[in-house]
C-alpha positions in Angstrom: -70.4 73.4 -96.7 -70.5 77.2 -98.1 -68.5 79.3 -99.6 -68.1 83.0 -97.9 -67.4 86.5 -99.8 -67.1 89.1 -97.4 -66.3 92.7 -98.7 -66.1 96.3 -96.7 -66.3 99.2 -98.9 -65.9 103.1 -97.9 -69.3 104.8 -99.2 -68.8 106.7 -102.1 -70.2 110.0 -102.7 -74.3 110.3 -103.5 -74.1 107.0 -102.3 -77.7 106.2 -100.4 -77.3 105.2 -97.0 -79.4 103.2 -95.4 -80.0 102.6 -91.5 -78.6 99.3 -91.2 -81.2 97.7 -93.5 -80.3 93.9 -95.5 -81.0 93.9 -99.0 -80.0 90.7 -101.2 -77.7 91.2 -104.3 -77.2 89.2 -107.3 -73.5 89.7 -107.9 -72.2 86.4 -107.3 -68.4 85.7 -108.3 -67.6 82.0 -110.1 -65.2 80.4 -108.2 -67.3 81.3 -105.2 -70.7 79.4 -106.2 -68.6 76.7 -107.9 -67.9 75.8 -103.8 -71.7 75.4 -103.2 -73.6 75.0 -105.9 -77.3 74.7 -104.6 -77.6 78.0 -103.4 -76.0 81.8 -103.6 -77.3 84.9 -101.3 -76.0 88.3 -100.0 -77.2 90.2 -97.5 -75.8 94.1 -97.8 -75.9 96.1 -94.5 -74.9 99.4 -94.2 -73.1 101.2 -91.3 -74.2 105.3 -92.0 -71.6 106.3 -89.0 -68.8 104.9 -90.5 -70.2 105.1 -93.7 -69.3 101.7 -94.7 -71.3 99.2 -97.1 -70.6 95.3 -96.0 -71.7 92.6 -97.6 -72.2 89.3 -96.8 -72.3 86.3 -99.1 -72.5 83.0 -99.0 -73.0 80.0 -101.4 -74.0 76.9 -100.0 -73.5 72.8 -100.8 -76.4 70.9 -99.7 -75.3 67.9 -97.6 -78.3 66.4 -95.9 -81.9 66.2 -96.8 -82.5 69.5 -95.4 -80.1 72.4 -95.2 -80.4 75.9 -94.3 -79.9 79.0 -96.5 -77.0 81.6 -95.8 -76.2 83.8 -94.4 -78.7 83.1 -91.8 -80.3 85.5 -90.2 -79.9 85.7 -86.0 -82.8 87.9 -84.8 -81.4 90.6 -82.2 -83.2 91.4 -79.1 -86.9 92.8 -79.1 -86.4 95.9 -79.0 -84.2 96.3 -82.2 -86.9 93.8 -84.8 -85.6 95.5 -87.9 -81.6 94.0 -87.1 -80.2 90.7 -87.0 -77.0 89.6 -86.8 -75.8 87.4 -90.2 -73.9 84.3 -89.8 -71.9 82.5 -93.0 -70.5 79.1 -91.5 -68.1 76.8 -93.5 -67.7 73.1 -91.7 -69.0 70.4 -89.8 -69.4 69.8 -86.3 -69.0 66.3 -84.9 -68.8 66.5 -81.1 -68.9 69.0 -78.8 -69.3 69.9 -75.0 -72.8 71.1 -74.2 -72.9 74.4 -73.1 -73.8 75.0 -69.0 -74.9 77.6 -67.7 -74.8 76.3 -64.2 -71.1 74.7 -64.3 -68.7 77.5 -63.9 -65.6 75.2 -63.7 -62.7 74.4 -65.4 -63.2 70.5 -65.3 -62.7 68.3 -68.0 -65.6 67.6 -70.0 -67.6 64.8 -71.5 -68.1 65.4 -75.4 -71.2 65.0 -77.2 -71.7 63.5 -80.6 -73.8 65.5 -82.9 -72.9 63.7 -85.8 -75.6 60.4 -85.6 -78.2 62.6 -85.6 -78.5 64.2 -88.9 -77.9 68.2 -87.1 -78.0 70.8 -89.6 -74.5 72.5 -88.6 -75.5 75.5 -89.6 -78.6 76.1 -87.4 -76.6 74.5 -84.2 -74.2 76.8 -84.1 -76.5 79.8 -84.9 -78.7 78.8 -82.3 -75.4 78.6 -80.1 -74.7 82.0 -80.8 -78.1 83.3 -80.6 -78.2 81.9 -77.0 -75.0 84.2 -76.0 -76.5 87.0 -77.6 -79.9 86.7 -75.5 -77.3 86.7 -72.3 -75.5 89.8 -73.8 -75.6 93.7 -73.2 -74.8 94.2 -76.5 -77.4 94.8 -79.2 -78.8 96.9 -81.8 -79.0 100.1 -79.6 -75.6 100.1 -78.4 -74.5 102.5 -80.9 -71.2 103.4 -78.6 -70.4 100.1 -77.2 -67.6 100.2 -74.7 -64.4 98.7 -75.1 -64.9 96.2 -72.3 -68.3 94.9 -73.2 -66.4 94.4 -76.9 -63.8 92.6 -75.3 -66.5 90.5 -72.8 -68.6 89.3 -76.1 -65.2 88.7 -78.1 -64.4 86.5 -75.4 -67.8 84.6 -74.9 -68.0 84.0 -79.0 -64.4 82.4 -78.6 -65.6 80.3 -75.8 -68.9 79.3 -78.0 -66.4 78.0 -80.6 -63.8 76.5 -78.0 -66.7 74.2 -77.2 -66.6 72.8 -80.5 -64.1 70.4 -79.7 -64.0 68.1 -82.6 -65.3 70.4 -85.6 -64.0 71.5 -88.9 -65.4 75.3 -90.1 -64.3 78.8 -91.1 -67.4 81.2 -90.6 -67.6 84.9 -90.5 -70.3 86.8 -88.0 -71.8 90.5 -89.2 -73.0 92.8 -86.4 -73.7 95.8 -86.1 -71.0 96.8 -83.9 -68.3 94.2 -85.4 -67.1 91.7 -87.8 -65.9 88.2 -86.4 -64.3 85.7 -88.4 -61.9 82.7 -88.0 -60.8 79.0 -88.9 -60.9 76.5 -86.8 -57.5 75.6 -84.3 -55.6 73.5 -87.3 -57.0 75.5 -90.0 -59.0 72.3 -92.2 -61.1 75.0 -93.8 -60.1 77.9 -96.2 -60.3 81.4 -95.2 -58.4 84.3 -96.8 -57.8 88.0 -95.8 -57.0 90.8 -98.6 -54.2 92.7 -98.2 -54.7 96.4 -98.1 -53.1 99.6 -96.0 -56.8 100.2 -95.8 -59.3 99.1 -93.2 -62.2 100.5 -94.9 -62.0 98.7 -97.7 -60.8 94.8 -97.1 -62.3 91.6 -98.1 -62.4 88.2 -96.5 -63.3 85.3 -98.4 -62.9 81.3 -98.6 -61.4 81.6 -102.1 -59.9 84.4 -104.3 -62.3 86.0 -106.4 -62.0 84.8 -110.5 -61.5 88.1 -111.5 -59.3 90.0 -109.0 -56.2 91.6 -108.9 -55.6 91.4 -104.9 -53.0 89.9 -103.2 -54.3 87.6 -100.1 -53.2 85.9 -97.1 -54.2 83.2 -95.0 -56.3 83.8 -92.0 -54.3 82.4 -89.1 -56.4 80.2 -87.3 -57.3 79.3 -83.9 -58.2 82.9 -83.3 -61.4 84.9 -83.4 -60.5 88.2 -85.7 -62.4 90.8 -84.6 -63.1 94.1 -86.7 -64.9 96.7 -84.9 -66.8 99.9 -87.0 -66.2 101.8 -83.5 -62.1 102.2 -84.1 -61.8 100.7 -87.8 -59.0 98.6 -86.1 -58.9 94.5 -85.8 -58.7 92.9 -82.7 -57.9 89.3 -82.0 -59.1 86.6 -79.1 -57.4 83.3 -79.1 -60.3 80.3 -79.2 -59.1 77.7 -76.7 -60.3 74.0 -77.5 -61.8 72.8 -74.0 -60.2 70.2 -72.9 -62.3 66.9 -72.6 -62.7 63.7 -70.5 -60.2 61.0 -72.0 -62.9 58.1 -73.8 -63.0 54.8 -72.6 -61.9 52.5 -75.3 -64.5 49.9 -74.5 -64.3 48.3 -78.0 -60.9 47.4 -78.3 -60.8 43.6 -77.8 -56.8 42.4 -76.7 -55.4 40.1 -79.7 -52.3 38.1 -79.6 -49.3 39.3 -81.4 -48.4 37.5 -84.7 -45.4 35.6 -84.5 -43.9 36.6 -87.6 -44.0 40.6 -86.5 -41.1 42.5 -85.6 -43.3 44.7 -82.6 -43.4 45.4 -79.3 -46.2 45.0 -77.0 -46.5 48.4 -76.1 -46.6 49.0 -79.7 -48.9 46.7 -80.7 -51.4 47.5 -78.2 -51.0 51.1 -79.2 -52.0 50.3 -82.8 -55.2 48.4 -81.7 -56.5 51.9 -79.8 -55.3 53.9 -83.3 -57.5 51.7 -85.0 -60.2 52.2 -82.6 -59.7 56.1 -82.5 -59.6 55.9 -86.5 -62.3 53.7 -86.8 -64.7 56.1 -84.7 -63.2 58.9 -86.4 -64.4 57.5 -90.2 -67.9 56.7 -89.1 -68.6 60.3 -87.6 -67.3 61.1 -90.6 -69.8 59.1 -93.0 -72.7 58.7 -90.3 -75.3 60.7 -92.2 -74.3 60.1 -95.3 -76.6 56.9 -95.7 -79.8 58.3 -95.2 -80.3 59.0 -98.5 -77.9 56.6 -99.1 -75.3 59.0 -101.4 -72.2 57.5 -102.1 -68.6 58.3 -100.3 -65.0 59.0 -102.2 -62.0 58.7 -100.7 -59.0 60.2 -102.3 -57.3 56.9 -103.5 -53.1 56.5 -104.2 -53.2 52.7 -102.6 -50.4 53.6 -100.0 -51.5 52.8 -96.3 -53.2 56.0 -95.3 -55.9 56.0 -97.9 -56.5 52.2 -98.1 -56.9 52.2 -94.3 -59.6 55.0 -94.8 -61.2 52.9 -97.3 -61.0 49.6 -95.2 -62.6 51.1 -92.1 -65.2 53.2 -94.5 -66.4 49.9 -95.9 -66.9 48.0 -92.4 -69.2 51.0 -91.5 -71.0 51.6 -94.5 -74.3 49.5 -95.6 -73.2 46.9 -98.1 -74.8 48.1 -100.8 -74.2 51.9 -100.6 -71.6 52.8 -103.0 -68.0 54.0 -102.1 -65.3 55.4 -105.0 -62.3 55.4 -104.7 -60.5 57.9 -106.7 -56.9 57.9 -108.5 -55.9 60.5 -110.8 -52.1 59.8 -113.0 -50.3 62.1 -115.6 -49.5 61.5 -119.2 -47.8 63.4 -122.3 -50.1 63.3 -124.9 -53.3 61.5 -125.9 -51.7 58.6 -127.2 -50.6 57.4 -124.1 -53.9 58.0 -122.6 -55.5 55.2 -125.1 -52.9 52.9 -124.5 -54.0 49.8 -123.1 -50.8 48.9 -120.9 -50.9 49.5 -117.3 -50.1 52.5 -116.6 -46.6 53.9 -115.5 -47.7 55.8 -112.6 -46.7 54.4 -109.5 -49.7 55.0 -107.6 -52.1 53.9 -110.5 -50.6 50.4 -110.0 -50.8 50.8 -106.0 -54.4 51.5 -106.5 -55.0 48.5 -108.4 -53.8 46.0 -106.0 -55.0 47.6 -103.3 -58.3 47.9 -104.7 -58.4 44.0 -105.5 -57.2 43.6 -102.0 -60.1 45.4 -100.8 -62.8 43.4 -102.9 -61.2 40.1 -101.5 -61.9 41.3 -98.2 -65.0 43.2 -98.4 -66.8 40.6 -101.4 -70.5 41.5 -100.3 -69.6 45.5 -100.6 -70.7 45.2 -104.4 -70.8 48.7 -104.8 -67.3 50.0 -104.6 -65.4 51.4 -107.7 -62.2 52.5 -108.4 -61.6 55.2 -111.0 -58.6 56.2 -112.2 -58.3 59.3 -114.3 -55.2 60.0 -116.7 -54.9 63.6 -117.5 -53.2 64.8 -120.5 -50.6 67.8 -120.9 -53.1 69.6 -122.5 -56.1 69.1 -120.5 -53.5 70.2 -117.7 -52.7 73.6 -119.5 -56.6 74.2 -120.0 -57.1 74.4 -116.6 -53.9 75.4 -115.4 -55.0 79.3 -114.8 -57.6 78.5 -113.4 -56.1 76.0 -110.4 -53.6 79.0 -110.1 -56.3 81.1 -109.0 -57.1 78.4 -106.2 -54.1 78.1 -104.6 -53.7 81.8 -104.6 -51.3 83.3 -102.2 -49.1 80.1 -103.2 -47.3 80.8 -106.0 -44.8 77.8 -106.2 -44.2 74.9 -108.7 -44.6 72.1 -106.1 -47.5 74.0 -105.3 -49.6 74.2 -108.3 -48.2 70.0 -109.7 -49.7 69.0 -106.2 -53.3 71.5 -106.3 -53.3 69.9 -110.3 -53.0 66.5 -108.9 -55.8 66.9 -106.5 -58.1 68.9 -108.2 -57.9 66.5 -111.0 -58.6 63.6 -108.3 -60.9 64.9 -106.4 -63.1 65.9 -110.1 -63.4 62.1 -109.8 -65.4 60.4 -112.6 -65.2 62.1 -116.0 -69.3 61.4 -116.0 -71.1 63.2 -112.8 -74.5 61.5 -111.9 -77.2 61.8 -109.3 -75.1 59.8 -106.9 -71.4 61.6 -107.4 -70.4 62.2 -103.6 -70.1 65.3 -101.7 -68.1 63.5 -98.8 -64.1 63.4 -100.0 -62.1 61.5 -97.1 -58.3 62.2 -97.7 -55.5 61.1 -96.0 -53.7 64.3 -94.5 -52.1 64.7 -91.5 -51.0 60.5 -91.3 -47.4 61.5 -92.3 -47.3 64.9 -90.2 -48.0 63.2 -87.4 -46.5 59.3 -87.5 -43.0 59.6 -89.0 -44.2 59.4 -92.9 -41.9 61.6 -94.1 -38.0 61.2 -95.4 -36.9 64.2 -93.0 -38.6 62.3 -90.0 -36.5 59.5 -90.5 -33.4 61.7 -91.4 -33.9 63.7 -88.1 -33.7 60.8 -86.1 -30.6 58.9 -88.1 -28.5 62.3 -88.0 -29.7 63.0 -83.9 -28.8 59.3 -83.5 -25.4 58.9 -85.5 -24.0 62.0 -83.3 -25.4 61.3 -79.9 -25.8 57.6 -80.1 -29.0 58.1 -77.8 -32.4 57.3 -78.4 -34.0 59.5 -76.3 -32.3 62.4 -77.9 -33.0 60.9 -81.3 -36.5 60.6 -80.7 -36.6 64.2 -79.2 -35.3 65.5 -82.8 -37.6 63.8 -84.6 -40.7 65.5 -82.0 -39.1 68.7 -82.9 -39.7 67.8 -87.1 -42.8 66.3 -86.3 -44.0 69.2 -84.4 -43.0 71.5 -86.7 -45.0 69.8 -89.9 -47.9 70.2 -88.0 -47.7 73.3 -86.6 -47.6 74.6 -90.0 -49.6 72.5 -91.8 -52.7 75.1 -92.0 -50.4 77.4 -93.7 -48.5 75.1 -96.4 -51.5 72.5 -97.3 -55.2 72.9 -95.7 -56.4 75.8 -96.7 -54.6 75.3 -100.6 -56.7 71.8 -100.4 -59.9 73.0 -99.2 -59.9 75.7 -102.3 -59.2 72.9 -104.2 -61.4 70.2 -103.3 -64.2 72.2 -102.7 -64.0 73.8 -106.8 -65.8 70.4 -107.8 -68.9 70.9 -104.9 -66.9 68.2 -102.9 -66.5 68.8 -98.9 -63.3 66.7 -97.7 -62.6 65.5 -94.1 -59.9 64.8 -92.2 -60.3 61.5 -90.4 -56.2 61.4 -89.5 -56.6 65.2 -88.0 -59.8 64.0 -85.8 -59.5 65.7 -82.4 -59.4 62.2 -80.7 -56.8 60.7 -83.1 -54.5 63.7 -82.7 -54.8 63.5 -79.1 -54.1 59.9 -79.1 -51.2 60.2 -81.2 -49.6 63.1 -79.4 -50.3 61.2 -75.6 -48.3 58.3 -77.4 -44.6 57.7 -76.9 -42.8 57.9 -80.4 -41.3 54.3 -80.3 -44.6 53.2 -80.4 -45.6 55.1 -83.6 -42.4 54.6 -85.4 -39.4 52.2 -86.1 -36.7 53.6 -87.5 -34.3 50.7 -87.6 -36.6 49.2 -90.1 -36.2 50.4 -94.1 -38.6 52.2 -95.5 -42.2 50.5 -95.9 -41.7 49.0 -92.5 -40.7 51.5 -89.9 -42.2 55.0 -91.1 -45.7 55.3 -89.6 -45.1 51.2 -88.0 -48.1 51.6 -86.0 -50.4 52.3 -88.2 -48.8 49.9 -90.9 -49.7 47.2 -88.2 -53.3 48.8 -88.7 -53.8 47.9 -92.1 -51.9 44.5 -91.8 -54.8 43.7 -89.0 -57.2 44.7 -91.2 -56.1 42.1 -94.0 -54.1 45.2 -96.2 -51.0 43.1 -96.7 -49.9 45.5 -99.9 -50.5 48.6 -98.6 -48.7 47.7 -95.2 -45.2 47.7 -97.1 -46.4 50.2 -99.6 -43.2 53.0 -99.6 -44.5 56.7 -99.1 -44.6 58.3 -102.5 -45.5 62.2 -102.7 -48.4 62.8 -104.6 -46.7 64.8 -107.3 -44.0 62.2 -107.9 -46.8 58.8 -107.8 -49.5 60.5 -110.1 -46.3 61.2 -112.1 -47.6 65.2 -112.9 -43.8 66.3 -111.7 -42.4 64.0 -114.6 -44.7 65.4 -116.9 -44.6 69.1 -116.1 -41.2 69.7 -115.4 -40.3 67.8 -118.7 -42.5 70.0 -120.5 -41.5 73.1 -118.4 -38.0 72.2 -118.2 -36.8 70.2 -120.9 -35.8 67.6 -118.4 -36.9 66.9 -114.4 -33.1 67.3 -113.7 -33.5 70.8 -114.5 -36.8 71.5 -112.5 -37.3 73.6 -109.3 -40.2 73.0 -107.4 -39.6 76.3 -105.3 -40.0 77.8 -108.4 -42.4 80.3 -109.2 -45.2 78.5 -111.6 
């Protein structure tokens, strides 16, 4: 995982310029190293023409027992030694299609799983676009490109990161006839643009700086942004996912239907391949992570979508390599921290059954912990300013109780040791995509009381469910990465795993949900018959609580905000 600063400046006057030479700089802004901790470079390249200074930097988290230093460095062609192009990549790659130079159709393909092996990301997909580059007529000496052999490389480079079907990543690529950045198709890594009349003096970045004054946006992803020094404009070429040959689920094994269950067999036998897809999802997810046997977290409330995660974590992971499970809760003031009652956060209490569910089931996995974290009203305030600056361009109340909850759960242990984990798996994407939400069900009661048709009932709550996830980059993942990655953490996705989502979305919706069952039962039904398959007989009826609501940080800050939660507005600006 890195963190990339990118800033284009107009020269100023008596300013040297050099002939496109890379120099490093030790500038390096807080909140940018905080996401990767292990290592901080810039490489400054100048463009006399234009007369524009850009700057590249990039911090990097070391995940595996070797990792490489950014921004790397992708030698040009021969004639043009004293040039490189400068790659700063953000994300992980688990499968992709192999690229062929001899197949020219538009077949589906067979993916290939990178993940077992250890692969330095960073190298595979610089050596990915150093191989289009060795195939391309542009280079070094093509000081007046034309606009078609722009638009021919903008479309290969979109096609290099199309292959990367199953891959989480932001990156940004510095050439010396362009700048090329994006986020991958959903968006599960942060990437922000400034914004300025300007286009000679812009910045791109994964978070906002600690000590500016700019207004950002998010970077809309699934599209390779293009800014060329030729016109000073930005350009844009859509990255399309290739499409893939459908996996053969050889290890789902057919098991009767209990009697007690209220579920159809098409149902039923749709929730043994969601545990298949989920399963294979988690251990591409963690494969890796045990050769030097570091620890995993997952991001712990006890409903159903994180104890799932932790159930399928633990029958992949060596029993004695540890797994945390992290829970954070909300209190007034110190004395209620020290107090030994349970505590009065709903999902503090869901944690703690769960978690004794999960040692009952898994009693050789000696090394799993759960910590729970209560945060006082003042700690909250300490940090408050500086959480604000993370979820920069949001601006709302819901906003900033939900970044506080994570950040605060995701800091995990108040004591970090040799073996505090990088990997953070985290539940998004379940509700957006199986009926979790109160408006799913509320689509599909109102479509249903007027029409008295199921088929139109379930094509209203398509329309909601599509809609969450079409916007879910924009309202939650790039907010979360800035957040989870402040603390040197890299999270992943298992529920937004190119398999799963496909899976999902092939599935008919009475299969996935049952609405004429009360909350608990019939949101997300199939995979609620997951985790009761799996032994998870509290977190299978477990009732979906919002994060700000179970950690109880809404009770607490709008009381304190407010004078009283009746008053609160959580579209309020914080």
């Amino acid at each position: 995982m890195c963190g990339i600063l990118l800033t284009v400046s107009l020269v100023e006057n008596g300013e040297s310029v050099g002939e496109g030479n890379a120099s490093d700089s030790n500038s390096h802004d807080e909140n940018l190293c905080r996401r990767g901790p292990d290592h901080v470079k810039s490489v400054v390249v100048h463009c006399p023409k234009q007369l524009l200074r850009v700057e590249l930097q990039a911090s990097v988290l070391k995940m595996r027992s070797h990792s490489t230093l950014q921004p790397v460095a992708i030698p040009l062609a021969a004639k043009s030694q004293n040039e490189a192009l400068h790659l700063a990549w953000n994300g992980e790659v688990y499968q992709r299609i192999p690229h062929d130079n001899n197949n020219d159709s538009n077949s589906d393909e067979t993916m290939e799983t990178v993940a077992d092996y250890d692969v330095d990301d960073t190298q595979l997909v610089a050596e990915c676009v150093r191989q289009l580059q060795a195939h391309s007529v542009l280079d070094a000496s093509s000081s007046s490109p034309s606009t078609d052999s722009l638009q021919d490389y903008a479309s290969l480079l979109a096609g290099v990161f199309g292959r990367l079907v199953n891959a989480e990543y932001a990156f940004c690529l510095l050439t010396p006839w362009a700048i090329y950045y994006a986020r991958d198709p959903w968006g599960r890594r942060s990437l922000l643009l400034s914004s300025s009349t300007s286009q000679t003096n812009w910045k791109l970045a994964s978070v906002k700086e600690s000590d500016d004054n700019l207004t950002w946006t998010e970077v809309t992803p699934g599209i390779l942004h293009e800014y060329r020094f030729q016109d000073g404009k930005f350009h844009t070429t859509p990255i399309v996912v290739q499409q893939t040959i459908p996996q053969q689920l050889l290890a789902i094994q057919e098991t009767s239907i209990p009697e007690h269950l209220n579920v159809t067999p098409s149902m039923w036998k749709a929730s043994l391949a969601l545990e298949h897809y989920l399963r294979e999802a988690v251990r591409l997810r963690v494969s890796g992570s045990s050769q030097n046997r570091p620890s995993v977290a997952v991001l712990f409330s006890g409903g159903v979508d994180s104890v799932v995660l932790a159930a399928l974590t633990l029958q992949i992971l060596p029993t004695d390599q540890p797994l945390r499970l992290w829970n954070v809760s909300f209190v007034n003031n110190k004395e209620q921290q020290q107090q030994a009652t349970p505590s009065t956060a709903q999902d503090c209490r869901a944690a703690l059954a769960s978690y004794k569910e999960l040692q009952q089931l898994f009693p050789h996995h000696t090394a799993v912990s759960l910590e729970t974290t209560q945060v006082t009203w003042d700690e909250m305030t300490k940090w408050e300013p500086h959480v604000r600056t993370l979820i920069h361009p949001k601006t709302t109340l819901m906003d900033l109780n939900i970044a506080m909850a994570l950040w605060f759960a995701s800091r995990g242990g108040q004591h970090a040791d040799s073996d505090d984990p990088k990997i953070l798996l985290v539940g998004m994407g379940a509700d957006e995509q199986l009926g979790g939400y109160g408006r799913h069900r509320k689509a599909f009661e109102q479509a249903m009381n007027q029409n008295n048709n199921p088929e139109l009932a379930f094509a209203s709550l398509l329309q909601e469910l599509t809609l969450d996830m079409d916007r879910l980059w924009e309202r939650n993942l790039g907010r979360d990465d800035r957040i989870f990655s402040d603390h040197g953490k890299e999270a992943r996705f298992p529920y937004l795993d190119y398999s799963v989502m496909n899976f999902v979305k092939q599935t008919p919706l009475e299969d996935v949900c049952d609405f004429s069952l009360p909350p608990g039962q019939g949101d997300k039904r199939i995979l609620r018959l997951v985790a009761m398959r799996l032994g998870l007989q509290t977190a299978s009826g477990m009732v979906k609580r919002a994060i700000q609501f179970g950690s109880r940080i809404a009770h607490v800050s709008d009381k304190k905000r407010f004078g009283s939660r009746r008053k609160a507005q959580g579209t309020a600006v914080a």
